[in-house]
C-alpha positions in Angstrom: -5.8 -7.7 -79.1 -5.9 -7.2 -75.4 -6.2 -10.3 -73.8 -8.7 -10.6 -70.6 -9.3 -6.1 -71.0 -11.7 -4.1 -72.9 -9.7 -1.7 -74.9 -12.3 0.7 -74.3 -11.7 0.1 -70.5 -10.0 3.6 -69.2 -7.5 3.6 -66.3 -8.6 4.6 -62.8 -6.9 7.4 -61.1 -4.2 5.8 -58.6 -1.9 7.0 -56.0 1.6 8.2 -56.9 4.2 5.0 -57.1 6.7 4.9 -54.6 9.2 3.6 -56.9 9.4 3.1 -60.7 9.1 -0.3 -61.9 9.8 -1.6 -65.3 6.7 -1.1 -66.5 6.4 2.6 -66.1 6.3 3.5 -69.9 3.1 2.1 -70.1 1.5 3.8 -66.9 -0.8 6.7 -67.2 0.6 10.4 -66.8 0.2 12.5 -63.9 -2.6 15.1 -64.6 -0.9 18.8 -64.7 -1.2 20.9 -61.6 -4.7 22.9 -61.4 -4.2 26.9 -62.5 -3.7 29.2 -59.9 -7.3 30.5 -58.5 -9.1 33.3 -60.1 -8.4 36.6 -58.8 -5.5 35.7 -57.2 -3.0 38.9 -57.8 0.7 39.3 -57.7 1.6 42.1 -54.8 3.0 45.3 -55.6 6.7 45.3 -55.6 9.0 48.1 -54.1 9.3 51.1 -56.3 7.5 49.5 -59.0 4.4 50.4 -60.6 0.9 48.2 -60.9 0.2 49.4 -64.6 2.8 50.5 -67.3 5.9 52.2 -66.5 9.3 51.4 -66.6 10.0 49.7 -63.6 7.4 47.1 -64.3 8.3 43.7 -64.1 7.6 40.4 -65.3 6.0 37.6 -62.8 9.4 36.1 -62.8 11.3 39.2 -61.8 12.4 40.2 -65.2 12.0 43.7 -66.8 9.0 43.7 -69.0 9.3 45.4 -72.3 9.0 48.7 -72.7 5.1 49.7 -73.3 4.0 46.6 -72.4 0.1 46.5 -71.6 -1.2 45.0 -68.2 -3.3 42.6 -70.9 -1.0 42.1 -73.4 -0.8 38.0 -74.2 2.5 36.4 -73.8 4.5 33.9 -75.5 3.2 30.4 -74.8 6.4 28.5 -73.1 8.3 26.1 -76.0 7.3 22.5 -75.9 9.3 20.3 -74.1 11.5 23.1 -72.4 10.1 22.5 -68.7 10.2 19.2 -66.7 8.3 16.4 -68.2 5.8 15.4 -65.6 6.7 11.7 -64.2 4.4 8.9 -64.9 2.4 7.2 -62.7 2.6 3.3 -62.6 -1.0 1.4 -61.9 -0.6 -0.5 -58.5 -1.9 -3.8 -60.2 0.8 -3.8 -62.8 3.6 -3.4 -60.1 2.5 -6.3 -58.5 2.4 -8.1 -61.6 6.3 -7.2 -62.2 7.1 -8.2 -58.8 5.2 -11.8 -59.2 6.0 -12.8 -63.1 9.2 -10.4 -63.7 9.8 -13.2 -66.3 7.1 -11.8 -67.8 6.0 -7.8 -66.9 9.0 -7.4 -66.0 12.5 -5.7 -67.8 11.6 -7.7 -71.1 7.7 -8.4 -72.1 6.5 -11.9 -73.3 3.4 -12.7 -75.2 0.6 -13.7 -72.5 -1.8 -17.0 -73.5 -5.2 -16.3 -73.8 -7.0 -16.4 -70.5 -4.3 -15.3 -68.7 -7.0 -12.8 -66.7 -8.8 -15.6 -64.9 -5.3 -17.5 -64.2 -4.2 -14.9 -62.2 -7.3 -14.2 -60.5 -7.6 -17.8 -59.4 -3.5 -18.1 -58.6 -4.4 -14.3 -56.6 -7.8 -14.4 -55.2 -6.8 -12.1 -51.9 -4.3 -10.3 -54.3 -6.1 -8.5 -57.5 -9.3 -6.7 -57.6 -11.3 -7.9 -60.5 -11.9 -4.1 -62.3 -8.5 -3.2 -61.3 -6.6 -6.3 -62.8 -8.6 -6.1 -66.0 -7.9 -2.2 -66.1 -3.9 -3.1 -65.7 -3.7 -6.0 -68.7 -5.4 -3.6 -70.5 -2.9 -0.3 -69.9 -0.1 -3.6 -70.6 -1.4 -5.3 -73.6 -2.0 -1.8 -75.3 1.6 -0.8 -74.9 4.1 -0.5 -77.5 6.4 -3.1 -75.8 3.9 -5.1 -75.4 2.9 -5.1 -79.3 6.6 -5.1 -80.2 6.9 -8.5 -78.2 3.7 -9.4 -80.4 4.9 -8.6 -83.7 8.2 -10.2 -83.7 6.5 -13.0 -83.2 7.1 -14.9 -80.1 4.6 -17.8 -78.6 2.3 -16.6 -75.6 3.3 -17.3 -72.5 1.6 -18.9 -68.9 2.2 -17.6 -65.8 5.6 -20.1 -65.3 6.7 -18.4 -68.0 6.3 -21.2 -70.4 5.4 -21.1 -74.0 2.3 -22.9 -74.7 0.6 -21.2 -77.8 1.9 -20.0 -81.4 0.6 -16.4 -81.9 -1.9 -16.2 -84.7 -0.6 -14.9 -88.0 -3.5 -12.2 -87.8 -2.3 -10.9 -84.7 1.1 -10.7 -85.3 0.1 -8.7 -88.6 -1.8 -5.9 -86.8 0.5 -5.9 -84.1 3.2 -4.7 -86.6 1.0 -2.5 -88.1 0.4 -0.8 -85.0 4.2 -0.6 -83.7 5.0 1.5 -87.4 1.7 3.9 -86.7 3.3 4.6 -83.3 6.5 5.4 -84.7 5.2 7.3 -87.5 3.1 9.5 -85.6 6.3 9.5 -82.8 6.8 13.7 -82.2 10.7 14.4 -82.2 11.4 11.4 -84.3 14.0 11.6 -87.0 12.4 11.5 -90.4 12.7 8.2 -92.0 10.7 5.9 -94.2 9.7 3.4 -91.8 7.5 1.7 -94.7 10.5 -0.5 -96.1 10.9 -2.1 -92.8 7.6 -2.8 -92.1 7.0 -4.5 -95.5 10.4 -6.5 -95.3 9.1 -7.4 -91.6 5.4 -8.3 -93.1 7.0 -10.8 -95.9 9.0 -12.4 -92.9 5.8 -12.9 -90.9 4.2 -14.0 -93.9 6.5 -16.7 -94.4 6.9 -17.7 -90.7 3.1 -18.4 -90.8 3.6 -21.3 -93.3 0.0 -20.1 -94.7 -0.3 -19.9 -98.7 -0.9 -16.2 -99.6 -4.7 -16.6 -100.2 -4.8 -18.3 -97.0 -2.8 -15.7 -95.1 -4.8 -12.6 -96.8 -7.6 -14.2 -96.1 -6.8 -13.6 -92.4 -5.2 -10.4 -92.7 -6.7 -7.8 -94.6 -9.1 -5.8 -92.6 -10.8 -2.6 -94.0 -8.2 0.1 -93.6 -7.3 0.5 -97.3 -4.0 2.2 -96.3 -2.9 -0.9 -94.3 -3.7 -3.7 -97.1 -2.1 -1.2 -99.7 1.1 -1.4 -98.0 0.2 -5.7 -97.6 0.0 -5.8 -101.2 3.6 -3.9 -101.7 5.4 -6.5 -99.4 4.1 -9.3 -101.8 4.8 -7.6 -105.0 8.3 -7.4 -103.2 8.3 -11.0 -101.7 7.0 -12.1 -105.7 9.9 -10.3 -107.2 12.9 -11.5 -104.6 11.5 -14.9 -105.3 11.7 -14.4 -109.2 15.2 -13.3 -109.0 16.1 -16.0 -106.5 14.5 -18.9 -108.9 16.4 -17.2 -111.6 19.6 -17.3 -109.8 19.0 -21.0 -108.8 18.4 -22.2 -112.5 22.1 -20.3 -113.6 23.3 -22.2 -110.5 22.2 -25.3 -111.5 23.2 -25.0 -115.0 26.6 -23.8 -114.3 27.7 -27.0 -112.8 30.2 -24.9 -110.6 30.6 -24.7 -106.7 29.1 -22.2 -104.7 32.3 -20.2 -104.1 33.1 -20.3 -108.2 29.6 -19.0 -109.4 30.1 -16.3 -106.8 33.1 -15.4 -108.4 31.8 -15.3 -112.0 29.4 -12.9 -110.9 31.1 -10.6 -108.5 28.9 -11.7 -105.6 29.3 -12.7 -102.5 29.0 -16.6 -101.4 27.1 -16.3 -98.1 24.6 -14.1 -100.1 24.0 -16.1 -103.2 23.7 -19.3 -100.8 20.9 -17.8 -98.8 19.3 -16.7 -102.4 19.8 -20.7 -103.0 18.5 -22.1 -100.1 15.2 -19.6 -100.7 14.4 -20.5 -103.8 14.7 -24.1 -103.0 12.3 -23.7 -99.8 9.5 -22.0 -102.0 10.3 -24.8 -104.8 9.4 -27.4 -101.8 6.6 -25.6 -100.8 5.4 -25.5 -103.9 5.4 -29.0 -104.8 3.8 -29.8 -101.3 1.1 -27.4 -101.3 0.4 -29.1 -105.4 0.5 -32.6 -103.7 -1.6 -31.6 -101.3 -4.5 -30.3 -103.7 -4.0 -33.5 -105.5 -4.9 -35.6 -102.6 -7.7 -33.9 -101.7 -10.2 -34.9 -104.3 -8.8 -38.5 -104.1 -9.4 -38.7 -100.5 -12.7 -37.4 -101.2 -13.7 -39.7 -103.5 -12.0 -42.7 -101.6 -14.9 -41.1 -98.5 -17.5 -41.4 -101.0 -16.7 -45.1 -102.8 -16.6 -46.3 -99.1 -20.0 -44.8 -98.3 -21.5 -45.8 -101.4 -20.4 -49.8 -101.0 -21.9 -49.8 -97.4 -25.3 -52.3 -97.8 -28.5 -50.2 -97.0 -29.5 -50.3 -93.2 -32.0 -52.9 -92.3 -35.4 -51.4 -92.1 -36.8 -52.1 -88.2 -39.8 -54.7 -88.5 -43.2 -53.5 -87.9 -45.3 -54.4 -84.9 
């Protein structure tokens, strides 16, 4: 889903940034320091010994422990205890940030497709082919990036403009993505992140104002795992519409106002009226998509009457 990038495209190695830009959670990290050279060894200190004693000491000036070995192996340092190393922006992106903050900038938009050559021809001194291509890549692979994706905003140009609806398929992954992310997130509090991300999978669904053969059609891919959990959002979305249709036919029945049918049931208005107004979409949608089918073979048969009553062409005479 990159746009103009390769995703297999890997970032060169850049210069440190002289400032962080809002796009520096998407940079690569700064490679850890090289070890200290072989051989190198720590001088003797002052009324210490070299090997064993009591008054050896630990690189860092503390005592070691008692019968501690020249080669004994020590405790590797605790994850996260030392400074995290900073991260080091790509050049190309930060002068993307400062030209279109409306869109690399604090908040991410969707980019149309193309978007590559439209800044290489609104930039020709600017960007460097390779390196520009390197930098949408690092940007349309980030998490904010695919966040922007899978809520589902339009892509925009460079004035910042929407000019395209996302594709349903793209949004789909996109949110598929976001949850592996935050799944696999270390130091994350454990919670089930899978009834969000079939709640937010039925809303796409319906946004996409595709029928669900049509929509699975263009979705399902072949990780099992990911149209397992498709499958669970529309058993979900196929239940919430039963009980909506059901709650629409008491409704109906009752002949009382919203507020009084409520009431009866110990529920609360706002509630039962969006349960209403749901079940009366999908009953509209309904009928259009079966008005729809019906007109098909009609229009196809009105193509073919129209064909058939056409006179035969007029054979060209022979010279």
């Amino acid at each position: 889903m990159t746009e103009s990038a390769s995703a297999q495209e890997q970032p060169h190695a850049v210069p440190a940034a002289p400032a962080a830009t809002p796009v520096a959670a998407e940079a690569a990290a700064v490679p850890a320091a090289p070890p200290a050279e072989d051989g190198a060894s720590e001088p003797q200190r002052k009324g210490g010994s070299r090997r064993g004693g009591r008054n050896r000491r630990k690189p860092d000036g503390r005592p070691a422990p008692e019968g501690a070995a020249d080669n004994t192996p020590q405790a590797a340092p605790t994850p996260g205890a030392g400074p995290r190393a900073p991260q080091r922006v790509h050049p190309a992106l930060e002068q993307l940030a400062a030209l279109y903050p409306h869109l690399f900038g604090a908040v991410f938009r969707p980019l149309k497709r193309g978007i590559f050559q439209d800044i290489l021809a609104a930039h020709p001194d600017v960007f460097e082919r390779e390196a520009l291509k390197v930098a949408l890549g690092l940007h349309t692979r980030s998490t904010r990036y695919l966040q922007c994706v899978a809520a589902g905003e339009k892509r925009h140009d460079l004035a910042g403009q929407p000019v395209e609806a996302m594709a349903p398929e793209h949004v789909h992954h996109a949110l598929l993505e976001v949850y592996r992310r935050r799944k696999n997130s270390k130091g994350r509090p454990t919670e089930d992140l899978l009834p969000k991300l079939r709640h937010r999978m039925i809303a796409a669904f319906e946004a996409s104002g595709l029928t669900r053969e049509a929509y699975t059609a263009l979705v399902l891919g072949r990780d099992e795992a990911a149209n397992a959990i498709l499958e669970e959002a529309f058993a979900e979305w196929a239940a919430r519409n039963a009980r909506d249709e059901a709650l629409l036919r008491a409704f109906e029945a009752s002949g009382q106002t919203l507020e009084a049918f409520a009431d009866m049931y110990g529920l609360v208005p706002r509630t039962v009226g969006q349960q209403l107004e749901r079940a009366r979409r999908l009953a509209a949608a309904r009928a259009q998509q079966a008005a729809d089918a019906a007109a098909a073979p009609a229009a196809s048969a009105d193509v073919g009457d129209t064909v058939a009553a056409q006179p035969p062409a007029a054979s060209a005479p022979h010279g």
